[in-house]
N, C-alpha and C positions, 0 to 999 in steps of 0.2 A: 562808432556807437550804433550808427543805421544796422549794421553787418550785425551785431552783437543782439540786436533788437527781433531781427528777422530768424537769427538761428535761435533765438529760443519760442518764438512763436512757430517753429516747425516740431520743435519736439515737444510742444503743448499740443499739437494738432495732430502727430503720432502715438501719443500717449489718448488723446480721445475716441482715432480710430481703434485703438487697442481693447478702447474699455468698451467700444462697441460692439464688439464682436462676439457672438455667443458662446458660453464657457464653455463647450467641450470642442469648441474651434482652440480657445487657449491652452487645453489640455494635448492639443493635439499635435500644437504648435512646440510644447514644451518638455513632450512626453517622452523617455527614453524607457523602452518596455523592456526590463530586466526580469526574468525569470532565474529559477534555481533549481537544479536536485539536491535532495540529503540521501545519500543512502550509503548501504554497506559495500565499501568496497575492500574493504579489510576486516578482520573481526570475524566472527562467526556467520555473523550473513553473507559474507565473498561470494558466496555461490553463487550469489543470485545480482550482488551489487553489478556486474559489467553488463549483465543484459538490459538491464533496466534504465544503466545509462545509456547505454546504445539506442534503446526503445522512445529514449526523452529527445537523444538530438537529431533522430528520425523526426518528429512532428516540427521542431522547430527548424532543420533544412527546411521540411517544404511548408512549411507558412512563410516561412522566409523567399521562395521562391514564387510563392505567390504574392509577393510583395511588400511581406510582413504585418506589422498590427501597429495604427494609428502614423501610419505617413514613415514609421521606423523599420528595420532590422530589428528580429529582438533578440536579447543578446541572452545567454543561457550560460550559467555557472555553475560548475561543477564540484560539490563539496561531500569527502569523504568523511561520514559518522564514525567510521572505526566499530561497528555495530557495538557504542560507548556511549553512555548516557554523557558523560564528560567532554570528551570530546564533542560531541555534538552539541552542546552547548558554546562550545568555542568558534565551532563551525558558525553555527546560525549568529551569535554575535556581529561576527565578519559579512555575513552575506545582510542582513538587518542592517548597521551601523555603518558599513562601508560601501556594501556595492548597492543597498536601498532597494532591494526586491522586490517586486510585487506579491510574488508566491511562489513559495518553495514544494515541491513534490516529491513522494519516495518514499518518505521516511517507514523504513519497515520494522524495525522493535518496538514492542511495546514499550520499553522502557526509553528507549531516544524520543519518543513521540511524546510522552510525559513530560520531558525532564524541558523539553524546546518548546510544548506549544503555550504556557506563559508569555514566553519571549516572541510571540508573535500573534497573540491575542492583546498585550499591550501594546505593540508598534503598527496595530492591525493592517499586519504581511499576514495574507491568505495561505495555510498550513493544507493541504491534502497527501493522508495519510494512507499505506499499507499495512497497519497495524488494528491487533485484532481487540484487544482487551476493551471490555466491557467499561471500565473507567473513563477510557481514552473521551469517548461522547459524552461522558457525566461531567468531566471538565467544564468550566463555566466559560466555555470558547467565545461566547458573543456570536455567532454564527461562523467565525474566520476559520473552521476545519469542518472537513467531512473524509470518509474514508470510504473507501472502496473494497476494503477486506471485510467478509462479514463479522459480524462480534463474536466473542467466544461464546454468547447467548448462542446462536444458530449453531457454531462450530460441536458447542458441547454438548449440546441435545444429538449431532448427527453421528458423533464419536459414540454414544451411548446407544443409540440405534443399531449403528454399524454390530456393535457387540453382541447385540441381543440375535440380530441375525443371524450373526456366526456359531448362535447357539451357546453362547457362555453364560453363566448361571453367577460366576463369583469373579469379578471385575475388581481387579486394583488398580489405582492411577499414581505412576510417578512422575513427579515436577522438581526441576528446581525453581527457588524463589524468583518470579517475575509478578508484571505486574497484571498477569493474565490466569496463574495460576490458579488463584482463589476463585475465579468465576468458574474456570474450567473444572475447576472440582466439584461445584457447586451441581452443575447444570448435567454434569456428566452423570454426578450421583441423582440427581432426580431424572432423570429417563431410565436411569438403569433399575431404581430401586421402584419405580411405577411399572417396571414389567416385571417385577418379582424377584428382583436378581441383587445377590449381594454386592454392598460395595465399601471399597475400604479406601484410604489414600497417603500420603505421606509425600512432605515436600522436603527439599535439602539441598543443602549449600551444594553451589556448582562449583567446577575445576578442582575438586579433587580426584587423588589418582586410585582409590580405589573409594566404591560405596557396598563393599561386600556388607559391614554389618546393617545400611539403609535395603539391602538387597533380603536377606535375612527375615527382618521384621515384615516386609511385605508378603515374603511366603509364608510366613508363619497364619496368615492369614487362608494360604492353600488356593490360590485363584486359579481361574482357568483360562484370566486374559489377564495381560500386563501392560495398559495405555503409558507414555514413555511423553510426557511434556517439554522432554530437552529438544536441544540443537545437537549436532552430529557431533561433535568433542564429549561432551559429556552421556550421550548416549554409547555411544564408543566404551566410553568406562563401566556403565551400566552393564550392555548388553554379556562382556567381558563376565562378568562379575554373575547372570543370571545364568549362563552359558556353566561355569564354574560349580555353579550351585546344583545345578540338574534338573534346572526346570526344563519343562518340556510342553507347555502350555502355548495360548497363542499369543504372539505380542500385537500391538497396536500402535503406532506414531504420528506426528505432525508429518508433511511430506519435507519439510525444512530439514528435517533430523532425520529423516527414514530416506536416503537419497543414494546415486551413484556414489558421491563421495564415501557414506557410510559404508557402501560395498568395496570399496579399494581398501579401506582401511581395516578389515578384520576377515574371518576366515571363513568360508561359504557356511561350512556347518554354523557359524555363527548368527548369520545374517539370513539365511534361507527360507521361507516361509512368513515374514517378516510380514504383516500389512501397514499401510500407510491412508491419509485420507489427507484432502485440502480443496480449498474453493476450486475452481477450476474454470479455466475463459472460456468465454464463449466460441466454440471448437468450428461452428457451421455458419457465423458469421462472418460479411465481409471485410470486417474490418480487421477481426484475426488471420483471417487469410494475405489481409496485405502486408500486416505486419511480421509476419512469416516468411514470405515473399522477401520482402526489405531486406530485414535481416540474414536471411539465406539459411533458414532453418526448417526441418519438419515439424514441430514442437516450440511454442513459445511459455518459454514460466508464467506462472500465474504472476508474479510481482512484474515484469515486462510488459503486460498486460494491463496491469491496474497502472502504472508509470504511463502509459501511452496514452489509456485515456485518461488523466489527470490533466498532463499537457493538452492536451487537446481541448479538453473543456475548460482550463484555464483564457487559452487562447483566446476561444469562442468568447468567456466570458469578456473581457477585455475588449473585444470587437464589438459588443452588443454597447456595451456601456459607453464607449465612444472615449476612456479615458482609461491610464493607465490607475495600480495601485492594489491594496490588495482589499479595501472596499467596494471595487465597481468588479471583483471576480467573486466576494462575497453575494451581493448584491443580485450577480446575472446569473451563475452557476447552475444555477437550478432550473432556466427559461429554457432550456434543450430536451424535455422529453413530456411535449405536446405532443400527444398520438396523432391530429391532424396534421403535424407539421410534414416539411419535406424530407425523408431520411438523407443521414452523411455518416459518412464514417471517420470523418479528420475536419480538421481546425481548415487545414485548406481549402476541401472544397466546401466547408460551410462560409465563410469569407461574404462571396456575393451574395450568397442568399441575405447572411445580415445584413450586407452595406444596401441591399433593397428592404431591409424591414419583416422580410419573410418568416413566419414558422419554421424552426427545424429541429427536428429528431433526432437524437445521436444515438446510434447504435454501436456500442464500445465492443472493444475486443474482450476488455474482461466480463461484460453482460452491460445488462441494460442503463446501470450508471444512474438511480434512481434515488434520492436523496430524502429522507426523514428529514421533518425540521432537526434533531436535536443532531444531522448528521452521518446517519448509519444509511447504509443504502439498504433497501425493501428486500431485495430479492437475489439471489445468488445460486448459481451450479455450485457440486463438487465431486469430485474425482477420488475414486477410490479403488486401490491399486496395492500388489504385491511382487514381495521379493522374489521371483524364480530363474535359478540357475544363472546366477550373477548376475540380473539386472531387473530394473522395475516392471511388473506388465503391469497394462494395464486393465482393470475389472470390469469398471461401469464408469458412467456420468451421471448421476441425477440431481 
């Protein structure tokens, strides 16, 4: 009975020092830091899905080798969207329900991004997105997403610009139905139609195999630029089909859709002359250079880019807050770009700085990583580039 007396007056007095202890000692104590990707690695986004995942388990090696985040390893899961609203929902189920993520990073279609950030604005798992569409941020996300691709606000005012420079007077845009199309028509028609220039547009079901009579009704119009809102499949059938027709006008694309792929797949007269436009990383900072470096490339994709620092400021956020979850990355995400702070260009070497309470800076590979309350980041490069003699040059950066 003495025996029986004593061993539970020990685990009353274990249980006391427990309740003792300050709550992000508890969190710390109990915390297994699980991060995720969602991205394309099948589907129309492939092109861009492996670099990106490569880009993700770059940051977490070396946070990991600096020791990892809250006393853990943190462990990184890797889930293919199938660039499918559908799928990705199934995806994030699993990563949500079973593996208990903190925050998933990547997600690059407008439409995967839609269809998933519900399901992680009510289990609030912190969502950062590569997705462009102007909804994505009107979503009633509670703070748990931001995005590092600019909105098709910025994108489509700079598509309409780009036009105007080139000298075109009569602008038509083709899309198929997304959830970014309508903004992009929106924003492309008022910059074009504020510098005197007409504008016309027309949306249409994708994966069909031919769109001669969608191709048709656009010339009927007679433009002298053809903006092109697909992915490379569907532009493929288009350009085919404008190619057919005899236009001889200038075209204009996403650089998603206007890419090497699009040049293997059809025939130089087809493709030749071709322009393209997109955000573009930060080309002269250090932390594009590292991750360059890493990876063992001249050139990093802009989605490689926005994935790199996502991870990285997840990480960070996570360290500052002293607990895992995707509340305390909600919460700190945002404390990395004090101008007084100490600049970093990764999750690792900002580490000590936070575990001393320091200011710091993050200077991201895709730009400065600057976050609006409702989400959008402030400020953004892009890259503007054409098709010559079989492959992309490139133009400008502004």
């Amino acid at each position: 009975m003495d025996q029986g007396r004593r061993s539970i007056l020990k685990m009353v007095g274990a249980i006391a020092g427990a309740c003792a202890l300050p709550a992000h000692a508890f969190a710390e104590a109990g915390s297994q830091v699980t991060l995720a990707t969602l991205l394309p690695m099948t589907g129309s986004g492939s092109q861009y899905g492996p670099s990106m995942s490569q880009a993700a388990n770059l940051v977490v090696s070396e946070v990991n080798a600096a020791g990892g985040l809250l006393g853990h390893p943190v462990k990184l899961i890797n889930a293919d969207d199938q660039t499918s609203p559908e799928a990705a929902v199934r995806a994030v189920h699993q990563l949500i329900d079973i593996e208990r993520v903190a925050g998933i990073c990547g997600s690059w279609a407008s439409s995967v991004t839609t269809a998933v950030a519900p399901l992680c604005w009510d289990s609030k798992t912190f969502i950062a997105s590569c997705s462009g569409a102007d909804s994505i941020t009107a979503l009633p996300h509670q703070g748990f997403l931001v995005r590092t691709q600019p909105s098709t606000r910025i994108q489509g005012r700079k598509f309409g610009e780009f036009a105007i420079d080139l000298g075109c007077k009569n602008i038509a845009f083709m899309s198929p139905q997304t959830p970014f199309a309508q903004s992009m028509t929106e924003n492309i028609g008022a910059s074009v139609k504020a510098a005197g220039a007409a504008f016309g547009s027309l949306i249409y079901e994708d994966k069909k195999n031919s769109y001669r009579s969608e191709v048709d009704k656009v010339l009927a119009q007679k433009p002298d630029m053809v903006i092109l809102g697909g992915y490379v499949t569907d532009n493929t059938v288009v350009l085919k089909d404008l190619y057919r027709s005899g236009y001889n006008g200038k075209i204009l694309g996403f650089a998603y859709g206007v890419n090497q792929k699009l040049i293997e797949a059809l025939p130089a007269a087809v493709t030749d002359g071709i322009y393209s436009l997109a955000p573009s990383p930060a080309q002269n900072s250090t932390a594009y250079s590292h991750l360059a470096a890493a990876l063992k490339v001249t050139s990093v994709d802009p989605y490689a880019c926005q994935v790199y620092d996502q991870m990285n400021l997840m990480a960070m956020a996570i360290a500052r807050a002293g607990t895992s979850g995707g509340l305390a990355i909600k919460d700190n995400i945002r404390a990395f770009s004090n101008p007084g702070g100490q600049a970093v260009t990764g999750a690792a070497q900002a580490l000590p700085l936070i575990a001393q309470k320091r200011s710091v800076l993050y200077e991201g590979a895709s730009g400065p990583c600057r976050f609006t309350e409702s989400g959008d980041i402030s400020t953004a490069f892009f890259r503007y580039e054409q098709i010559r003699d079989g492959r992309v040059a490139l133009l400008k950066i502004a």
